[in-house]
C-alpha positions as CSV (number, residue, x, y, z in Angstrom):
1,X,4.7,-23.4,2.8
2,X,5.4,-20.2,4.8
3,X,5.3,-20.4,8.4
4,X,4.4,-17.5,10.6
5,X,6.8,-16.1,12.7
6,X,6.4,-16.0,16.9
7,X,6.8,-11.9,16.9
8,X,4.0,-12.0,13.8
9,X,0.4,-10.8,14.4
10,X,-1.1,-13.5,12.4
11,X,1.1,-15.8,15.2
12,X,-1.0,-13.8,18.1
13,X,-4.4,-14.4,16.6
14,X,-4.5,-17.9,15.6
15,X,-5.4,-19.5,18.5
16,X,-5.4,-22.8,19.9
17,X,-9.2,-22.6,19.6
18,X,-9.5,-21.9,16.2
19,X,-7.0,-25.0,15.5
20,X,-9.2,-26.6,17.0
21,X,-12.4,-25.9,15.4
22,X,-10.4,-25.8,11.7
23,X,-9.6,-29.3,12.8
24,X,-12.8,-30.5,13.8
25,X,-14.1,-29.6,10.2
26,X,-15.3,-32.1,7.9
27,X,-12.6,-32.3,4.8
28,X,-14.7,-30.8,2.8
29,X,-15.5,-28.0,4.9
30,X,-12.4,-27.5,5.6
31,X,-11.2,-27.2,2.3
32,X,-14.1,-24.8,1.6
33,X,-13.2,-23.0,4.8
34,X,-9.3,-22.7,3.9
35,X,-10.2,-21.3,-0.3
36,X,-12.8,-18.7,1.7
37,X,-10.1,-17.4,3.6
38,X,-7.6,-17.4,0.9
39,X,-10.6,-15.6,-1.4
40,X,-11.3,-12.6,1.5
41,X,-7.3,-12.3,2.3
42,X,-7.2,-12.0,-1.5
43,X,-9.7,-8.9,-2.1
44,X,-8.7,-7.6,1.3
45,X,-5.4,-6.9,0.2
46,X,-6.6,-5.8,-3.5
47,X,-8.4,-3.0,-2.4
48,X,-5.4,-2.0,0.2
49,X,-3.0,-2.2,-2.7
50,X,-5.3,-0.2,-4.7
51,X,-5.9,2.6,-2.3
52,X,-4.2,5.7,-3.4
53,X,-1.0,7.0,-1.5
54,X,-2.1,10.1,-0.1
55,X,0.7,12.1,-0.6
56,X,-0.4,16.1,-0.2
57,X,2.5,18.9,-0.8
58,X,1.8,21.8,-0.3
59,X,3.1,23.6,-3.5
60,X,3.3,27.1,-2.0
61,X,5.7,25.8,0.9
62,X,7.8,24.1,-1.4
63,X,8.6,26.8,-3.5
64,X,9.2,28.9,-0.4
65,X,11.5,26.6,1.0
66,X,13.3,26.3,-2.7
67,X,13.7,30.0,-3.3
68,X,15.6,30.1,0.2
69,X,18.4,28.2,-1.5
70,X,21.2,29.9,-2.3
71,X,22.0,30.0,-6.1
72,X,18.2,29.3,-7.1
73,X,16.7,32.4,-9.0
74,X,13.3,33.2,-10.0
75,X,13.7,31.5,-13.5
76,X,15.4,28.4,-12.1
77,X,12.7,28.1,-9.7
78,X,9.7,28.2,-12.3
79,X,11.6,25.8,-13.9
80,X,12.0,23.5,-10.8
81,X,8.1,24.1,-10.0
82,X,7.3,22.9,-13.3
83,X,9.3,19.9,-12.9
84,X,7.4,19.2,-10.0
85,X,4.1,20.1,-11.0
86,X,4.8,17.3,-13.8
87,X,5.9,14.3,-12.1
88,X,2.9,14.8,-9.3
89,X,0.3,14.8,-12.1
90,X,1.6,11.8,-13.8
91,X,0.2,8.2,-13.0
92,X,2.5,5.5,-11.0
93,X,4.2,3.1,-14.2
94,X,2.1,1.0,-12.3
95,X,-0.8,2.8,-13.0
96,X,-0.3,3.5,-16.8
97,X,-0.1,-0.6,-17.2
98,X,-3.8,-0.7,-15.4
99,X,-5.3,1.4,-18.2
């Protein structure tokens, strides 16, 4: 069993007073009480996970910030842009496994 830490939020918020009312619960409630929270921890942290990244370039500074590198021509930066271009539009592995 994992024990929260002292310098853990979860530490700060479970009070005294909800040990005591988890403790005043019937054993059934209780156990009904403890596979609720388990259930809304569960699907709270299934939607987080499956919230996008939200990663945003912006493709026109990029290649301006590229094409100031010494040794990177016109060609070699089409074919860096390209690059680019590809692995942005491709799905996480992750994602690829989901479909």
């Amino acid at each position: 069993m994992t024990m929260a830490n002292r310098n853990d939020e979860y530490y700060d918020k479970f009070t005294k007073e909800i040990f005591e009312t988890i403790k005043s619960l019937k054993n059934d409630d209780r156990g009904e009480f403890i596979v609720q929270t388990y259930e809304n921890l569960f699907q709270k942290l299934k939607e987080a996970d499956s919230k996008p990244a939200g990663v945003s370039v912006d493709m026109a500074k990029l290649r301006e910030d590229l094409a100031n590198i010494r040794g990177i021509g016109g060609q070699r930066l089409d074919e860096i842009m390209a690059v680019i271009e590809r692995h942005l539009s491709q799905p996480a592995p992750d994602e690829e496994k989901d479909k």
